[in-house]
C-alpha positions as a Markdown table, in Angstrom:
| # | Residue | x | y | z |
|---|---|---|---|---|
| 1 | Unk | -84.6 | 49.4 | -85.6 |
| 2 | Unk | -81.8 | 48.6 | -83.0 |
| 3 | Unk | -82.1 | 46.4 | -80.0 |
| 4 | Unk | -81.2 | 47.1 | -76.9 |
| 5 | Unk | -77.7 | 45.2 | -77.2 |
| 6 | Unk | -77.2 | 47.2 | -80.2 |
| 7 | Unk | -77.8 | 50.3 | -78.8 |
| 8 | Unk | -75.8 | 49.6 | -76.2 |
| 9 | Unk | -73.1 | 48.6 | -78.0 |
| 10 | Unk | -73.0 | 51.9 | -80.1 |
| 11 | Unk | -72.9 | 53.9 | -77.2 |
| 12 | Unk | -70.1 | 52.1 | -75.7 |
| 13 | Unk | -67.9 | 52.3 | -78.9 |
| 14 | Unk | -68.4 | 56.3 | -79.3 |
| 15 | Unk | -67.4 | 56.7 | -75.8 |
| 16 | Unk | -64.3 | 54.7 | -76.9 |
| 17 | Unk | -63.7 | 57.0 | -80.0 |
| 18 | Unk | -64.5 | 60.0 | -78.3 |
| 19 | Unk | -62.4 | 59.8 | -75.0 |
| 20 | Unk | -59.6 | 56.9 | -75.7 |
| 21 | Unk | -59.2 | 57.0 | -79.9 |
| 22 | Unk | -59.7 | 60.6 | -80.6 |
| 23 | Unk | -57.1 | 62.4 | -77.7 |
| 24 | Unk | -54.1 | 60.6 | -79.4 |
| 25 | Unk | -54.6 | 59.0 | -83.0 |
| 26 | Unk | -53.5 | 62.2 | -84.4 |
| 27 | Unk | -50.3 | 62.0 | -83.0 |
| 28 | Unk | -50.0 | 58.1 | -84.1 |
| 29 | Unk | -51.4 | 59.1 | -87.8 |
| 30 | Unk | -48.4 | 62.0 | -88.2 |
| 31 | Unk | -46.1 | 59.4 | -87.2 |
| 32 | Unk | -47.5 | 56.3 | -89.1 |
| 33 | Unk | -47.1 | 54.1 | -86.4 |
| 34 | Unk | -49.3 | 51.5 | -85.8 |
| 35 | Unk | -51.4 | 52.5 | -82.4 |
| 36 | Unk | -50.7 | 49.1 | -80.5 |
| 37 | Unk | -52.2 | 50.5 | -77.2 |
| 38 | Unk | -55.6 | 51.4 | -78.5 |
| 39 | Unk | -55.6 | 47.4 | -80.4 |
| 40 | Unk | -55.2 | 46.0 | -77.0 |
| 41 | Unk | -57.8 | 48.5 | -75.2 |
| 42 | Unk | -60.4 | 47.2 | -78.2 |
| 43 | Unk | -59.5 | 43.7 | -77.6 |
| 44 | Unk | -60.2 | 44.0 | -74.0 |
| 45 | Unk | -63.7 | 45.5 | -74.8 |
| 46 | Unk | -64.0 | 42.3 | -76.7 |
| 47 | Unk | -64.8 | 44.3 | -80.2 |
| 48 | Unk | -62.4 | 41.7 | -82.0 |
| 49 | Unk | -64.8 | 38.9 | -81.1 |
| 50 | Unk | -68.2 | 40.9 | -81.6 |
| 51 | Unk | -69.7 | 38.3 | -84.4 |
| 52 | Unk | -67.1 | 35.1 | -82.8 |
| 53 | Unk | -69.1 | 32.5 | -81.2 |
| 54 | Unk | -68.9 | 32.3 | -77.7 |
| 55 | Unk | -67.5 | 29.0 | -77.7 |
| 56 | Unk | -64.5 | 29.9 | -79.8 |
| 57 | Unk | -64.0 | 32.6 | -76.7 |
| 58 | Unk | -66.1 | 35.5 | -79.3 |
| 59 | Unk | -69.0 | 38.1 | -77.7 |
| 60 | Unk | -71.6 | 35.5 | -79.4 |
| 61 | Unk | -73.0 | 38.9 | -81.3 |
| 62 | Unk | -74.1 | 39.2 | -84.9 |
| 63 | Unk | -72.2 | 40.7 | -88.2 |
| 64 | Unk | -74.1 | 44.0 | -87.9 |
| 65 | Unk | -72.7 | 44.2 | -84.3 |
| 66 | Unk | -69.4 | 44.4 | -85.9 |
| 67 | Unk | -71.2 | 46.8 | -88.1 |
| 68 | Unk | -72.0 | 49.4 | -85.4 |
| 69 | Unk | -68.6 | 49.7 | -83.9 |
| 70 | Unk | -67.1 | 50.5 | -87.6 |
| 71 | Unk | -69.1 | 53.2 | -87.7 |
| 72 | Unk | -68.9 | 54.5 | -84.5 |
| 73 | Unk | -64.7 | 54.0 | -84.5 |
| 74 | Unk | -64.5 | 55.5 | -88.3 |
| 75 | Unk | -66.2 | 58.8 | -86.5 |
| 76 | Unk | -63.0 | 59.6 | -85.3 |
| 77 | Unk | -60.6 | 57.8 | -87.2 |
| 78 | Unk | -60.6 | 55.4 | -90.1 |
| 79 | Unk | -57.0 | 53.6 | -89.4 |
| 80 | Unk | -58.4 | 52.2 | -86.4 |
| 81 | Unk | -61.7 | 51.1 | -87.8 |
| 82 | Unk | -59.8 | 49.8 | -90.5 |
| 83 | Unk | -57.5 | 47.7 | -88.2 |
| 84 | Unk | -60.7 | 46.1 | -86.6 |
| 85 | Unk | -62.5 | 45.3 | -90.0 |
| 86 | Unk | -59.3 | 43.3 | -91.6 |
| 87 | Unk | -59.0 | 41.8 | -88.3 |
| 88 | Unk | -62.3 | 40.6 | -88.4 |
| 89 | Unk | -63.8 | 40.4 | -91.4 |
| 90 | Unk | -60.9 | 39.3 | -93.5 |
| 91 | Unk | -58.8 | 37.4 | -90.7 |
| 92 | Unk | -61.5 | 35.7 | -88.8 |
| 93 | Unk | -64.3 | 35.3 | -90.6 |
| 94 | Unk | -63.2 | 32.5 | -93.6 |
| 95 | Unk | -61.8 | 30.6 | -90.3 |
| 96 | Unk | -64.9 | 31.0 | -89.2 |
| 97 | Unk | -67.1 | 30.3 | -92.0 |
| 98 | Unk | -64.6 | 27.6 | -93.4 |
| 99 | Unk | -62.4 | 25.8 | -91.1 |
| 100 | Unk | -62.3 | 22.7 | -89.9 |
| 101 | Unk | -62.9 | 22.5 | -85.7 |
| 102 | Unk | -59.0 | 22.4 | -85.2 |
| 103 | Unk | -58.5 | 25.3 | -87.3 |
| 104 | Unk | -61.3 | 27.5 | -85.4 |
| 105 | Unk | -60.1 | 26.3 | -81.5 |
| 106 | Unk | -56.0 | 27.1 | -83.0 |
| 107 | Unk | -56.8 | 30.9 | -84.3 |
| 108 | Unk | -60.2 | 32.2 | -83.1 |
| 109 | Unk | -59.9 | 32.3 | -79.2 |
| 110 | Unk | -56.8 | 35.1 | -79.2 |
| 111 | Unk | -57.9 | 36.3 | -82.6 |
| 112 | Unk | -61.2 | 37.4 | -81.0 |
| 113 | Unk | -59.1 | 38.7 | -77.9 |
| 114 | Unk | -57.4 | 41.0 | -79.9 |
| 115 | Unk | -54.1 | 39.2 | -78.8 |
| 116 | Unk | -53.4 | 38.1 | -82.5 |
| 117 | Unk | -54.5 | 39.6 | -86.0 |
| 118 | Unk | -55.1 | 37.8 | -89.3 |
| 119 | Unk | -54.9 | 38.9 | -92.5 |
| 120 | Unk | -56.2 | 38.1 | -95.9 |
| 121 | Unk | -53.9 | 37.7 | -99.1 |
| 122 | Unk | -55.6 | 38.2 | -101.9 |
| 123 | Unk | -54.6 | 41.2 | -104.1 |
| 124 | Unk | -51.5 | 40.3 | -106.4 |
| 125 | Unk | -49.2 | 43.6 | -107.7 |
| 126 | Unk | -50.2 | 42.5 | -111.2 |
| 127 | Unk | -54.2 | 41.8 | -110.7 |
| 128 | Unk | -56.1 | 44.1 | -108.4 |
| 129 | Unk | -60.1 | 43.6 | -109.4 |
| 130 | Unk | -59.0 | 40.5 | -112.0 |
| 131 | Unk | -58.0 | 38.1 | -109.5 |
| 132 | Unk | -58.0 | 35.1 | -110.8 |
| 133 | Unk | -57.0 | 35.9 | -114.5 |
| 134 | Unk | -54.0 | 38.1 | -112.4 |
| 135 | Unk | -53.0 | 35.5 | -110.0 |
| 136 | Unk | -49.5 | 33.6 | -110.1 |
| 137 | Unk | -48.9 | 32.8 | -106.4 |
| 138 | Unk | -48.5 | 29.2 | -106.3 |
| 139 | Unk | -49.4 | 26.1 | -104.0 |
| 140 | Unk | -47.9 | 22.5 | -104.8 |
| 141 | Unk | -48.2 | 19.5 | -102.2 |
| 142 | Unk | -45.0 | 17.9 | -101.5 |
| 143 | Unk | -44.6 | 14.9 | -98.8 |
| 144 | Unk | -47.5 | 16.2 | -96.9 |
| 145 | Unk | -47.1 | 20.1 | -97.4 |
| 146 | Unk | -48.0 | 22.9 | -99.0 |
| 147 | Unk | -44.9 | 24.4 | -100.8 |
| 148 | Unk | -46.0 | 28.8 | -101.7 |
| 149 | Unk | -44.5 | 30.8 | -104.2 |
| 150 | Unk | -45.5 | 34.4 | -105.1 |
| 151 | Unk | -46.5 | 37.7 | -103.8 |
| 152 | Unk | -49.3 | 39.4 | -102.9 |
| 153 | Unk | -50.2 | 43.2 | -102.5 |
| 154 | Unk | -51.8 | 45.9 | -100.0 |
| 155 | Unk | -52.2 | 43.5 | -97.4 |
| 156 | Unk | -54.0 | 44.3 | -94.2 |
| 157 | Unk | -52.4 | 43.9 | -90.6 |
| 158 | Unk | -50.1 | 41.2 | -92.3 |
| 159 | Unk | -46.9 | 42.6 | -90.7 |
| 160 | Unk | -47.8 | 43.9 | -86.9 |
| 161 | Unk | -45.7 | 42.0 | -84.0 |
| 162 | Unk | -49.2 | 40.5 | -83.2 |
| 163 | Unk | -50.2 | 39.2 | -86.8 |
| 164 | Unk | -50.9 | 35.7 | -86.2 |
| 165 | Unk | -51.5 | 34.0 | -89.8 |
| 166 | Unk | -52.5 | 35.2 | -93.2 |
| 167 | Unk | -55.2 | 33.2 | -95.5 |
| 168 | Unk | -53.1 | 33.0 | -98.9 |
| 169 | Unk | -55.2 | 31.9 | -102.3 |
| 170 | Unk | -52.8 | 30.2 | -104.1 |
| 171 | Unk | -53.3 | 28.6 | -107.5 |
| 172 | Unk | -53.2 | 24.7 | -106.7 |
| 173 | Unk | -53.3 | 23.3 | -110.3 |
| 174 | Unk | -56.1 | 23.7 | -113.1 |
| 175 | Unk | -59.1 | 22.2 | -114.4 |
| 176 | Unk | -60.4 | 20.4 | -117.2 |
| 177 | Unk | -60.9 | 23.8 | -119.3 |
| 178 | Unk | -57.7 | 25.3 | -118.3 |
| 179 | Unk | -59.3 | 27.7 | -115.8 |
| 180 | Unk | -57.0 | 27.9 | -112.4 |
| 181 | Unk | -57.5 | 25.8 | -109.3 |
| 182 | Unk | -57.6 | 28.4 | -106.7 |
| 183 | Unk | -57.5 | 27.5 | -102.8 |
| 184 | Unk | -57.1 | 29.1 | -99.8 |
| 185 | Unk | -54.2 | 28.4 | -96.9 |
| 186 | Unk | -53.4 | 29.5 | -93.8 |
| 187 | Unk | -50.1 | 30.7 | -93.5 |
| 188 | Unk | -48.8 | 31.5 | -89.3 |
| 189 | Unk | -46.3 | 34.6 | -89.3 |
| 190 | Unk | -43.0 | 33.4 | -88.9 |
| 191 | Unk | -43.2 | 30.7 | -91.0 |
| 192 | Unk | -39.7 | 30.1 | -93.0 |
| 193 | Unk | -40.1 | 31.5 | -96.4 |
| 194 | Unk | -42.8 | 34.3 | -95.9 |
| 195 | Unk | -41.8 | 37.8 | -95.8 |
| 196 | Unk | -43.4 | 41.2 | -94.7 |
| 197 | Unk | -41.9 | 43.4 | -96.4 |
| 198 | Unk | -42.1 | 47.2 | -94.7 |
| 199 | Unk | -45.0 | 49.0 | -94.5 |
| 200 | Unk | -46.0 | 51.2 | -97.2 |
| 201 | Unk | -45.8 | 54.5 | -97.5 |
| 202 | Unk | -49.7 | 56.1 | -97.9 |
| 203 | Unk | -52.0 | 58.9 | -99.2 |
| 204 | Unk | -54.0 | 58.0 | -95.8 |
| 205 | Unk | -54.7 | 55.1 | -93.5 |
| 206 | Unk | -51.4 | 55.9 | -92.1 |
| 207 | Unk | -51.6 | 54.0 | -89.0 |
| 208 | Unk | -52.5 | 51.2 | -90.3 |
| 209 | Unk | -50.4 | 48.2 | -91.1 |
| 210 | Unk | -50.2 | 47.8 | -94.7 |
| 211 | Unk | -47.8 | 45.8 | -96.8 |
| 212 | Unk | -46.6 | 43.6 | -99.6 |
| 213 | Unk | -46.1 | 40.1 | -98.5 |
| 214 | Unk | -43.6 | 37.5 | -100.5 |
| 215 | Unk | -43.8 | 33.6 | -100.4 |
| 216 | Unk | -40.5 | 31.4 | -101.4 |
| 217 | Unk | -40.9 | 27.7 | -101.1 |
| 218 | Unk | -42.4 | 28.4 | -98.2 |
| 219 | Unk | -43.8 | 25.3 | -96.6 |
| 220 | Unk | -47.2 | 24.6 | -94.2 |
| 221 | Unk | -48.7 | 21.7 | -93.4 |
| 222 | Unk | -51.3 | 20.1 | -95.4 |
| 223 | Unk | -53.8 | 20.3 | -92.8 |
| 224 | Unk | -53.4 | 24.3 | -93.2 |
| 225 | Unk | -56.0 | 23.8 | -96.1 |
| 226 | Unk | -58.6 | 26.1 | -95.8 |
| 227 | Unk | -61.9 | 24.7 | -96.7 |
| 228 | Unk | -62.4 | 22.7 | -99.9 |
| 229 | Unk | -59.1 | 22.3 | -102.2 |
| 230 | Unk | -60.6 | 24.4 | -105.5 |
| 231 | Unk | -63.0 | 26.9 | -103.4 |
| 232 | Unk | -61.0 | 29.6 | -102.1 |
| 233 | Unk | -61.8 | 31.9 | -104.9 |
| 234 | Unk | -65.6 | 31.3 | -103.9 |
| 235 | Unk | -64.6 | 31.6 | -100.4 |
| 236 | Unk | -63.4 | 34.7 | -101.0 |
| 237 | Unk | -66.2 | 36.2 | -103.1 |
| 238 | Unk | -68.2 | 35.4 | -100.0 |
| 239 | Unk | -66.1 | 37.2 | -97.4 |
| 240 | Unk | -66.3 | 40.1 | -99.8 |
| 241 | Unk | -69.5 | 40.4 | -100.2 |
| 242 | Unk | -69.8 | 40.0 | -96.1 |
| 243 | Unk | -66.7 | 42.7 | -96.1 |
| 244 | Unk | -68.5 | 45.4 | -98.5 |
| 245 | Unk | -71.5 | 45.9 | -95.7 |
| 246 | Unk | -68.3 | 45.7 | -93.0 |
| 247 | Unk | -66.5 | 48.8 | -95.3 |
| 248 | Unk | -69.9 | 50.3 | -96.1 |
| 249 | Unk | -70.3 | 51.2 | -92.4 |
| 250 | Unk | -67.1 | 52.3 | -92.1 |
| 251 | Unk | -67.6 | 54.4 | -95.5 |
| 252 | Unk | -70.6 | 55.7 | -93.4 |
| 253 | Unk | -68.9 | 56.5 | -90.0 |
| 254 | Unk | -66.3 | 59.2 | -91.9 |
| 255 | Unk | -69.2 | 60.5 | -93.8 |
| 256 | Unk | -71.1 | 61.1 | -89.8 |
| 257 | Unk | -67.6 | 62.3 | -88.7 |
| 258 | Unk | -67.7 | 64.7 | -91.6 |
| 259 | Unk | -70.8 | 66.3 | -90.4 |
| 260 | Unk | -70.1 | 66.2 | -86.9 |
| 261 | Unk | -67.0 | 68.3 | -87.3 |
| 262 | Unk | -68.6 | 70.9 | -89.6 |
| 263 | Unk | -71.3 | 71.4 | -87.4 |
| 264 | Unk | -68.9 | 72.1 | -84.7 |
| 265 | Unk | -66.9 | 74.0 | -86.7 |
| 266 | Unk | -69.1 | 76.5 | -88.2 |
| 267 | Unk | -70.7 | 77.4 | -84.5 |
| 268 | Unk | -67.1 | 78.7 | -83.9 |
| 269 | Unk | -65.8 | 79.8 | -86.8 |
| 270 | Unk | -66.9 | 84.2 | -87.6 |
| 271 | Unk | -66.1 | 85.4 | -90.8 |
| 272 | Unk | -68.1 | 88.9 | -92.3 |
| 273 | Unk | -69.4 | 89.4 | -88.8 |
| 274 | Unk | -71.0 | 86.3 | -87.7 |
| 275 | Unk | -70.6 | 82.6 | -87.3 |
| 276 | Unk | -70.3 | 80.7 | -90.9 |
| 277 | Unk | -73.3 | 79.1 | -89.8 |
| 278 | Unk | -75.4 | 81.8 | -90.6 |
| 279 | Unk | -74.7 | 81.3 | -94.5 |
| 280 | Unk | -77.1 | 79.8 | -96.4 |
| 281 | Unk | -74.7 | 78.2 | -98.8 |
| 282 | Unk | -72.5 | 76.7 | -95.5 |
| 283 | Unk | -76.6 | 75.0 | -94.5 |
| 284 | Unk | -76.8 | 73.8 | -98.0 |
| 285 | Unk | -74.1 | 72.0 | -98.3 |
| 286 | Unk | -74.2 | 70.7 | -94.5 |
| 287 | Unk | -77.5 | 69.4 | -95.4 |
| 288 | Unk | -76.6 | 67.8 | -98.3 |
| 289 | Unk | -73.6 | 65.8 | -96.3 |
| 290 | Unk | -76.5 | 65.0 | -93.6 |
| 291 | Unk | -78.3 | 63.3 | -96.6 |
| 292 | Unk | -75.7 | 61.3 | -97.8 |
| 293 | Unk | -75.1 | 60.0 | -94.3 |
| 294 | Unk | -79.1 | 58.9 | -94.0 |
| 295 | Unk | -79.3 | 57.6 | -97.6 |
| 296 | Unk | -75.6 | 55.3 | -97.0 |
| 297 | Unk | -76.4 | 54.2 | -93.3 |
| 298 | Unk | -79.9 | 52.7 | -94.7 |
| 299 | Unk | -78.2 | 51.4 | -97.6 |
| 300 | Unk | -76.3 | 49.3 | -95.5 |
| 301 | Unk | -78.4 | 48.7 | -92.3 |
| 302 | Unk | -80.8 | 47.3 | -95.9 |
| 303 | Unk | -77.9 | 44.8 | -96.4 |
| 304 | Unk | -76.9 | 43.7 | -93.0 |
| 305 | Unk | -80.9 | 42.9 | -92.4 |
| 306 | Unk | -80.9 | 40.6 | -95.8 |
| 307 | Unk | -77.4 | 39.5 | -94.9 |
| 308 | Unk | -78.4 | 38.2 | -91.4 |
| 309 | Unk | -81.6 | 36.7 | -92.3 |
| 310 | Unk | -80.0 | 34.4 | -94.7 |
| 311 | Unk | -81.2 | 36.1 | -97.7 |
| 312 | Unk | -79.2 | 37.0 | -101.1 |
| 313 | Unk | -77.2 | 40.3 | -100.4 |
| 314 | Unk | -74.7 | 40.7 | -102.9 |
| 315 | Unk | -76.5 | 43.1 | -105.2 |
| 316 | Unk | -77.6 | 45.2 | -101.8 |
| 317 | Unk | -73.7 | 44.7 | -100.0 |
| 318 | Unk | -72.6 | 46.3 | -103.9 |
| 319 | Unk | -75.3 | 49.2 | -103.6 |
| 320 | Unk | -74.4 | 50.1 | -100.0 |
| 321 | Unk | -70.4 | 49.7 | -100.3 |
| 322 | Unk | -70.7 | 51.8 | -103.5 |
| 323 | Unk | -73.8 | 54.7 | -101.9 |
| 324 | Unk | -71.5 | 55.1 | -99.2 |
| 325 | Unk | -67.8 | 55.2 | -100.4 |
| 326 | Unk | -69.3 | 58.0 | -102.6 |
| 327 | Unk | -70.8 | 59.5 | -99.4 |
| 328 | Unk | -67.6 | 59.4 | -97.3 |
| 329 | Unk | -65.2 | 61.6 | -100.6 |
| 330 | Unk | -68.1 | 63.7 | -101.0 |
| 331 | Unk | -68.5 | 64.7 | -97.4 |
| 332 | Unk | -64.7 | 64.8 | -96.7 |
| 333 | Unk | -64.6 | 67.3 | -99.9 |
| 334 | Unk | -67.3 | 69.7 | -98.6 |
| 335 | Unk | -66.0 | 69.6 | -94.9 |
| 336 | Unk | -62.6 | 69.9 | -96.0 |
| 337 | Unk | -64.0 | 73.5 | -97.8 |
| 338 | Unk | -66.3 | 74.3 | -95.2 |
| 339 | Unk | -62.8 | 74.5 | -92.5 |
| 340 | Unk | -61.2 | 76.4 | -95.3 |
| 341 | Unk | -57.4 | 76.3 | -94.8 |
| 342 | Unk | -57.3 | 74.6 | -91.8 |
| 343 | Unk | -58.8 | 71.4 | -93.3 |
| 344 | Unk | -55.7 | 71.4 | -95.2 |
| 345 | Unk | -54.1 | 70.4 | -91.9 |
| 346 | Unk | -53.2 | 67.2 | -90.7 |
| 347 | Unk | -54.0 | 68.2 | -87.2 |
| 348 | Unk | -57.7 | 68.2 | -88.0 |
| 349 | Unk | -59.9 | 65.8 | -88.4 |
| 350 | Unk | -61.5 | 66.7 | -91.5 |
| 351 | Unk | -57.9 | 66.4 | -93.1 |
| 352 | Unk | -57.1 | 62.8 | -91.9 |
| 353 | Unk | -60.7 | 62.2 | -93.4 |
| 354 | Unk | -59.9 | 63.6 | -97.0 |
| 355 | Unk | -56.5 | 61.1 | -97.3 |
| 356 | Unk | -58.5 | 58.5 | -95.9 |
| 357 | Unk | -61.8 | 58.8 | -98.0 |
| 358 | Unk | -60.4 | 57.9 | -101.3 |
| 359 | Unk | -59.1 | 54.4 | -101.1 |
| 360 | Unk | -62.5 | 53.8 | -99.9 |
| 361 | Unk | -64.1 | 53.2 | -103.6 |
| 362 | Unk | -61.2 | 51.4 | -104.5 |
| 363 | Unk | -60.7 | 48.9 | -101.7 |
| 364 | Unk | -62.9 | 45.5 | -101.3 |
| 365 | Unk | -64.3 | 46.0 | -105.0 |
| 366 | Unk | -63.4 | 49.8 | -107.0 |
| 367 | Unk | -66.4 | 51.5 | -107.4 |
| 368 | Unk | -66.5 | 50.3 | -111.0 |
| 369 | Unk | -66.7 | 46.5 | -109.7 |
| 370 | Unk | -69.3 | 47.3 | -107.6 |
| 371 | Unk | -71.5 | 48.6 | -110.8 |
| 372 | Unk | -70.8 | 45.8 | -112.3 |
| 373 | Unk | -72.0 | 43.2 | -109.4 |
| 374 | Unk | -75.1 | 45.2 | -109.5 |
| 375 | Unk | -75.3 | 44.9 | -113.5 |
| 376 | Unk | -75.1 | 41.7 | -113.3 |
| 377 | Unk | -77.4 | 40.9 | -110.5 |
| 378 | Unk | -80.1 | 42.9 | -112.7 |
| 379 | Unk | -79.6 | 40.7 | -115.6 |
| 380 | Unk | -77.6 | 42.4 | -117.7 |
| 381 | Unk | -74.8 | 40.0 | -119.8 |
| 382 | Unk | -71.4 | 39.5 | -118.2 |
């Protein structure tokens, strides 16, 4: 059940979607430029700072706040939902959860202002799900820094004008049984030595920033430590967990936009002598979209709830990232048929929501990851 901020809030955001995201995103999306105007119009709406405290200049909200708005934004369009989720859950959450008071007052305030993104660097070109057997970015202290070396892969809002700093897990020596000592540092844009390269040319998401980011003795000061030297591959388990209920709720906002547009569609569309509506075989499989949509939304609502009460949620965050990935390619595929040729088109919704669906089991955990959390969580060996 929703409270009355969280209602609220919900409305607000599809008002947003509907009269300031959905007139022009198309136009941004055919061009693959990042839509800079509608960042700063969500940053003023203070959606950047929805789970920020309010002392680190955040709304003071909760982590299923954030929640809502994905949904509602992914409606309409997933590149800008997208934007906001890396932003946040990726860039300002591990500050959040992790850094010292220094590091918080430094990036939060314009980070949650939407005046400055962060990113999260991860993903390696040679590991994807095996991060830390696939990592070989670098971190060695020298006279009171912290001297990078690698590269990392499909990185988020890491090369806007207003990325701000990227948390980098580095390798920053080993341990007694030869296992890597992975940490995590923050890394400001501009620093010498770090390089966005340009962005990269995708099956969807296309007005989103992604890119491959590079690291050559680049140096940062010690204090740039992020949390506990050694824990940044925990750290980051964490914020994916906390990131899976973020992308579920995206995952279930394109499934919702799925249904909205095929209702709308087949109201309008005649073919044999009457609307498409009519059909029974058009109601079956609009029905069976509008059940994916329930069964994914409560999947993740389930996870939040757990998440926010301070209970264990990685086996439900798994569940409801998986349930509703599966939910947003199955209901882009049946809308996509339902609008017939024209969901071929870019121009239509439905068609930015079929390029955009699919990278949705693979990012934040592949689909096949997310089995195995849940495997694992039952019992079953390793």
């Amino acid at each position: 059940m929703l409270n009355d901020e969280h209602v609220e809030l919900r409305k607000s955001v599809e008002e947003f979607a509907r009269e300031v995201v959905a007139p022009v995103i198309g136009d941004y999306y055919e061009r693959c430029e990042f839509p800079y105007d509608i960042v700063r119009k969500m940053g003023a709406m203070g959606l950047f700072g929805l789970p920020i405290p309010e002392e680190y200049g955040g709304m003071g909200g909760d982590y299923f706040a954030l929640c809502l708005a994905l949904e509602e934004l992914a409606r309409v369009d997933s590149s800008v939902a997208i934007t906001l989720e890396a932003a946040v859950s990726l860039g300002e959450m591990p500050i959040l959860r992790f850094g010292t008071d220094v590091q918080k007052q430094r990036w939060l305030p314009r980070m949650a202002a939407g005046e400055t993104l962060g990113a999260f660097g991860l993903t390696e070109p040679g590991g994807g799900s095996d991060v830390p057997g696939g990592m070989r970015t670098t971190a060695v202290l020298d006279g009171g820094e912290w001297v990078i070396n690698g590269s990392k892969a499909f990185i988020t809002n890491s090369g806007t004008d207003i990325t701000g700093v990227v948390a980098v897990a580095a390798i920053t020596g080993h341990r007694e049984d030869g296992r890597p000592e992975i940490s995590t540092i923050l890394v400001p844009s501009g620093t010498p030595g770090f390089t966005a390269s340009r962005k990269y040319s995708k099956v969807g998401w296309s007005a989103s920033d992604t890119r491959e980011l590079a690291f050559a003795d680049c140096r940062v000061p010690e204090e740039n430590l992020l949390g506990e030297r050694g824990r940044g591959y925990a750290q980051f388990l964490q914020t994916l967990d906390e990131g899976r209920v973020a992308i579920a709720a995206l995952s279930v906002g394109l499934a919702q936009g799925c249904v909205d547009e095929s209702l709308r569609y087949v109201r309008e569309r005649r073919a044999f002598g009457q609307e498409i509506g009519h059909y029974q075989a058009i109601q079956f499989k609009i029905a069976d979209m509008e059940t994916r949509v329930h069964t994914a939304r409560l999947a993740y609502y389930h996870a939040a709830e757990r998440m926010l009460a301070g209970l264990p949620f990685k086996k439900e965050a798994a569940i409801a990232k998986l349930v509703s990935s599966d939910a947003a390619m199955d209901n882009a595929r049946d809308a996509t048929q339902i609008f017939g040729g024209y969901g071929f088109m870019n121009e239509f919704p439905v068609g930015r929501f079929y390029r955009d669906a699919k990278i949705l089991e693979i990012g934040e955990g592949t689909s096949e990851v997310q089995r195995m959390l849940i495997a694992r969580e039952l019992g079953l060996p390793a």
